[in-house]
N, C-alpha and C positions, 0 to 999 in steps of 0.2 A: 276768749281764745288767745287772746294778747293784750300783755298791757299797753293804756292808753296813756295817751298825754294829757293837757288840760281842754278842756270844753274849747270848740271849734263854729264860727260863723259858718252858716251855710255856705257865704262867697269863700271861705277860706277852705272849707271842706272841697266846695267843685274847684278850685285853684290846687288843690295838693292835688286831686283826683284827674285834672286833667296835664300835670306834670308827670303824674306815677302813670297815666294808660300812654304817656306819649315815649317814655325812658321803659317802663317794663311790660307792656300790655304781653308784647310779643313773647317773652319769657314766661309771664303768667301762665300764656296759652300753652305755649308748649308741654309747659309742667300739667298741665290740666289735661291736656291727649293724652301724656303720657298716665297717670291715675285711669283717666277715664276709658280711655281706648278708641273713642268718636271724636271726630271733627268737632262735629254739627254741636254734641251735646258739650263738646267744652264749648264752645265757641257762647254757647246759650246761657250754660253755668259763669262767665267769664263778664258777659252783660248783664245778668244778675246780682252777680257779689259787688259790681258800682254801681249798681241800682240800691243794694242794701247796704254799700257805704254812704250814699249819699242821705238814706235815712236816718242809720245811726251813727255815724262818726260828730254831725252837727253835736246832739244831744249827750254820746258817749268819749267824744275827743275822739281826734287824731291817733289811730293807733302806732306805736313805737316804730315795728315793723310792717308797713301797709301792703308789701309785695306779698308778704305771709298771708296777713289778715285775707285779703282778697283770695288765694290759692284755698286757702280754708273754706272759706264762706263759699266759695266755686264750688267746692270738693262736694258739700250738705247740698247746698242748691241742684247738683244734677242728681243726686241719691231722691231730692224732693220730683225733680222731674219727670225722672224715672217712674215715680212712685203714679203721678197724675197721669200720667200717659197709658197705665195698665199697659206696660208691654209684656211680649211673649210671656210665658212660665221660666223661671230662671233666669230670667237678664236681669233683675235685680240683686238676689243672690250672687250672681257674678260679679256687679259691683261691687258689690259690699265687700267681696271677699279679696277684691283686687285691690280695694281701699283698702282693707284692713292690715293692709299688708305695709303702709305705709304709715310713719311716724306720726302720733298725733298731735305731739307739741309742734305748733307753727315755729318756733325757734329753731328747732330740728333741721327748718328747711332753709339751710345756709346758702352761699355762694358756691361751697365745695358740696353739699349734697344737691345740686340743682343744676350743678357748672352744666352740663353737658347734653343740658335737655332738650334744648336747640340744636345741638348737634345732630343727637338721635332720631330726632324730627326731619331732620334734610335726608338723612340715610332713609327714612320711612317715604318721603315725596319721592325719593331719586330710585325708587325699591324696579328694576328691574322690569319686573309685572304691569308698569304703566308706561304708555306711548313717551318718547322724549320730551314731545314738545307740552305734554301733562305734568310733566315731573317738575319743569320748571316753572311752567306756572303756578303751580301750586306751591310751589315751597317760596316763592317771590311773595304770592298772600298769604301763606300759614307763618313765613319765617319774619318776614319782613313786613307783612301789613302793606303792604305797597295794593292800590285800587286795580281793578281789572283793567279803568282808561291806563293807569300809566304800566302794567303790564302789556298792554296791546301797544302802546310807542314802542316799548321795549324790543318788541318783537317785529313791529313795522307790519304786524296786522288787525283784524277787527275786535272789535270788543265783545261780539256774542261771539265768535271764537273760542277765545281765551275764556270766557264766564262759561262756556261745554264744557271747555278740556279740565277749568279747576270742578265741577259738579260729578265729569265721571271718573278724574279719579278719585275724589271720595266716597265713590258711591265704590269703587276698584279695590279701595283698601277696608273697606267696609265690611263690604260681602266676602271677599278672599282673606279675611282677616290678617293682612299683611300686619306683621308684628313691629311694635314701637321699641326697636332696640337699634342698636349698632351692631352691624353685621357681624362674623365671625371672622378671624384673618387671613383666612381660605376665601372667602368670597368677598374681600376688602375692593382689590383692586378693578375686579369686572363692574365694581358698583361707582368708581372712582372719579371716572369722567364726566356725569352726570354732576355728580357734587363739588363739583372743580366747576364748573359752568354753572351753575345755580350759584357757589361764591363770589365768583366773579363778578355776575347778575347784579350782585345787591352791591356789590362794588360800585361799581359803574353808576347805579342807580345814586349812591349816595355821594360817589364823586364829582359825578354832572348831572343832576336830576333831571329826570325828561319833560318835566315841564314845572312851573311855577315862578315864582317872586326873588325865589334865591340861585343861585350857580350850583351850590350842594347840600347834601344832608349830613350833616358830619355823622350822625345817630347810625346810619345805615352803614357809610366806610368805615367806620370802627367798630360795628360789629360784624362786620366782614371781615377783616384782620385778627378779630380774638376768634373766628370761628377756623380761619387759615391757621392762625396759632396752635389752636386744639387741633385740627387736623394734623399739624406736622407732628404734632406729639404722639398724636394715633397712629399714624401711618407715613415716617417721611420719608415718601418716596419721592424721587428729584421731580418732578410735574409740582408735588404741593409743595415743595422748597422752592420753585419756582411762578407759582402761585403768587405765595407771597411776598416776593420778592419785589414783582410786577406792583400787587399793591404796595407796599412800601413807598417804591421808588416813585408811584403818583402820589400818593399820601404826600409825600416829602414836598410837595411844591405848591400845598393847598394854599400857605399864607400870599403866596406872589401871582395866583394865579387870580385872584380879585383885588380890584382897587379899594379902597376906604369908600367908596362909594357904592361899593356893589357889582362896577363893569368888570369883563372878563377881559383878560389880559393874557395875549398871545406867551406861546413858549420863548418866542425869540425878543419879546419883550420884558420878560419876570426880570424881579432883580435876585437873581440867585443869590444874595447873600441872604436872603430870607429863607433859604430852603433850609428843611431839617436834617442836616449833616449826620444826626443819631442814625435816622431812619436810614439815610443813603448810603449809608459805610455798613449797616445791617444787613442790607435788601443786597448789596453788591457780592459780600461774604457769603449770603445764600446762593444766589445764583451761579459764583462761582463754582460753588460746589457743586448745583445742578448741573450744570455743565461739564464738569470733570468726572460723571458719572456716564458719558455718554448714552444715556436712556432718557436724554430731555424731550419734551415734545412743545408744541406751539406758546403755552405760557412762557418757559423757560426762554425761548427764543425773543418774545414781546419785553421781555424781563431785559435780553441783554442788549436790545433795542434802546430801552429807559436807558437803561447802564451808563452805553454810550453817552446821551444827552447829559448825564447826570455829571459824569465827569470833564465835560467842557465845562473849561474858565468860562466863555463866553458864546453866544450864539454863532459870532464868526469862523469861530475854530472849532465846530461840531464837526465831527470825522463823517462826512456825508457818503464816503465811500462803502466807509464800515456798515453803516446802516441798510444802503441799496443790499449790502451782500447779506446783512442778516434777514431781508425784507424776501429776499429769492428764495432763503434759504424756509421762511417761514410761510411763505406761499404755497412752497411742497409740501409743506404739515399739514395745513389750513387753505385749500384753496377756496376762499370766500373770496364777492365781491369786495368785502369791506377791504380784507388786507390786500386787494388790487389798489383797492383806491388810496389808502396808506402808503405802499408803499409808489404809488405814480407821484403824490406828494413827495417823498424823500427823493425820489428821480428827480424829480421839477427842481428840488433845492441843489444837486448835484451837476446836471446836466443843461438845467435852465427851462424857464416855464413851457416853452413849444413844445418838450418833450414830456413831458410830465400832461400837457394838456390833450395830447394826442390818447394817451392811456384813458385817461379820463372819459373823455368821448366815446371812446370805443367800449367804456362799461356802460356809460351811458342808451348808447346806442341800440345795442343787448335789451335793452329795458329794466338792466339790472339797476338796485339803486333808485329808481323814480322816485321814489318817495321816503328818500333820507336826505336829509336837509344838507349837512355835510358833503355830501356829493356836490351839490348845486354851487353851496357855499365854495369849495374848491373848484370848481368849475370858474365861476365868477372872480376868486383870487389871481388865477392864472391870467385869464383874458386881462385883469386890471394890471396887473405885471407887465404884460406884453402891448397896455393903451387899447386894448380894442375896448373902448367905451361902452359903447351897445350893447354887446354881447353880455360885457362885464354887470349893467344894469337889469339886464334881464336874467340872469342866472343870481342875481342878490335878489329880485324880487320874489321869482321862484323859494328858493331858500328862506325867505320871509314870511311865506305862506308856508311851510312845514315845520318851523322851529318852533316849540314851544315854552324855551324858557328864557324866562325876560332877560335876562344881563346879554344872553345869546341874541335874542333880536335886538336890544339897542346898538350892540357890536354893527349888526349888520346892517341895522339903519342908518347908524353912523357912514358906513361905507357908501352905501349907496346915496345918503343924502352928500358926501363929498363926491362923489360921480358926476350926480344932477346939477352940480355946481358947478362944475365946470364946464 
């Protein structure tokens, strides 16, 4: 199918093979829905072809192009599938004829004939026909491999949940044979918000990971960005120029926001001359534009939130005004708990911790928030601002018990175990 390189140890075979599923699996996959037209059967085809690398690549070498090699070997593996499964009359025939339709040389299937197969796939999870809170789970596991546990942090609900909502909508695109394309540019934008918040998603996901050893996944934010990317080229309407704007301008601050050691490191602590000045003069240009298009909505707003921060020289001379008023202004977009508690934060820096912790409480109080760490964690910043001890100790321990990812609980241990110390 492709040429190989020279003969490969077994540990060198599963070493390339668990390099390639951790940089391409998710491209693989997609490329394989898109061929096959099933979840289930790429998903099956796709654990197959590194099952049959890891047979032959030992004995046959390292093939040249393995992203290839694998999309091939997928491609026969679910025609084989197919085959044992004796399904219906004609669903075979339908593969074949769907395959056949695509290029047989694995060389064929470059970065430019493949670019956008991910893409195509978020338009298919985000497809209209499925509940919201399906769309996004789904395309957080189809697009991004992310587990159903850290899809359920994500969401700040259960894990049989989220493992329903991704099972009916493939059972939703299934049976409705929702189609694996990129919409038409008539019906671009009713599908637009959905996939703006599925970007976002894996954003987040891989700029603060919701749980583990590390602070982020660079893997997940940079393919956030190239899919922001292709999206503004498909459709840039000022929300995904302000998309990614928003990314950018967090992007921009990844080197300062860990120490050489791993800890996380406050905004008002980074040393901004580590920020990437390319990205910040990019993301700023875009959003401007969003903005002078007057048709922005809540992204473009969080966008010129960063902005601000981004262009202080220093933590002290953050225009805390500007920010309150972009925070009211994005409250009316988005009235979520979250951007209460955001912007009660930017209050508290402006107007002083009593006031910012009065907000606080009163989302608290709501019930809203119980079970985001952040809440608690600001809860307990403010108290320790204002000396209330106590308080300050118990809302870190709170916060302690919901955080899941290490640099974030040492942060917070760290605080607290300077609390208990005094």
């Amino acid at each position: 199918m492709t040429d190989f390189l020279s003969a490969a140890t077994t540990f060198e075979v599963r070493t390339a093979l668990d390099a390639i599923y951790r940089t391409e699996s998710r491209r693989i996959l997609a490329t394989l829905i898109r061929l096959l037209g099933d979840f289930e059967l790429a998903e099956e085809a796709l654990h197959e072809a590194v099952m049959a690398a890891m047979e032959q690549w030992p004995r046959d070498g390292i093939p040249a192009n393995p992203r290839a090699w694998l999309i091939s070997a997928g491609r026969f593996k679910a025609i084989d599938q197919v085959r044992r499964r004796a399904r219906i009359s004609g669903s075979l025939d339908e593969l074949e004829n769907r395959l056949r339709e695509e290029p047989l040389d694995p060389a064929q299937w470059d970065e430019q004939h493949l670019a956008d197969d991910r893409l195509r796939l978020i338009f298919t999870c985000c497809h209209p026909a499925l509940p919201s809170e399906a769309r996004t789970a789904l395309t957080l596991r189809e697009v991004c491999g992310l587990t159903t546990e850290e899809i359920a942090r994500a969401f700040l609900t259960g894990v049989s949940t989220v493992a329903k909502r991704i099972v009916r909508a493939k059972a939703k695109i299934r049976d409705t044979r929702i189609p694996y394309i990129v919409p038409a540019p008539d019906e671009l934008p009713g599908r637009l918000d959905s996939v703006l918040q599925v970007i976002y998603l894996i954003f987040t996901e891989g700029y603060s990971a919701s749980s583990g050893p590390s602070l982020a996944r660079c893997d997940l934010s940079s393919e956030a960005i190239r899919l922001g990317r292709l999206l503004r080229e498909l459709l840039p309407e000022p929300e995904v120029l302000g998309l990614l704007s928003l990314m950018l301008l967090q992007e921009s601050r990844r080197s300062a926001r860990v120490s050489p050691r791993g800890d996380l490191i406050l905004l008002d602590h980074q040393d901004r001359s580590l920020w990437n000045r390319d990205q910040m003069n990019e993301a700023i240009q875009l959003v401007e534009q969003a903005l002078a298009s007057e048709k922005f909505g809540p992204y473009t707003v969080q966008a010129a939130i960063a902005a601000v921060h981004a262009e202080a020289q220093s933590a002290e001379v953050t225009d805390w005004n500007q920010i309150c008023g972009l925070y009211d202004v994005l409250l009316g977009l988005d009235p979520s708990p979250v951007i209460e508690l955001n912007r009660a934060v930017a209050i508290a820096m402006r107007d002083g911790p009593a006031a910012g912790l009065e907000i606080v409480d009163r989302i608290l109080n709501r019930g809203d928030l119980e079970n985001y760490y952040l809440a608690h964690a600001s809860r307990a910043d403010l108290h320790r601002r204002l000396g209330n001890r106590d308080e300050a100790i118990r809302s870190y321990r709170r916060a302690l018990t919901l955080a899941r990812q290490e640099p974030t609980r040492r942060f917070l241990q760290r605080r607290l175990d300077t609390l208990l110390a005094q």
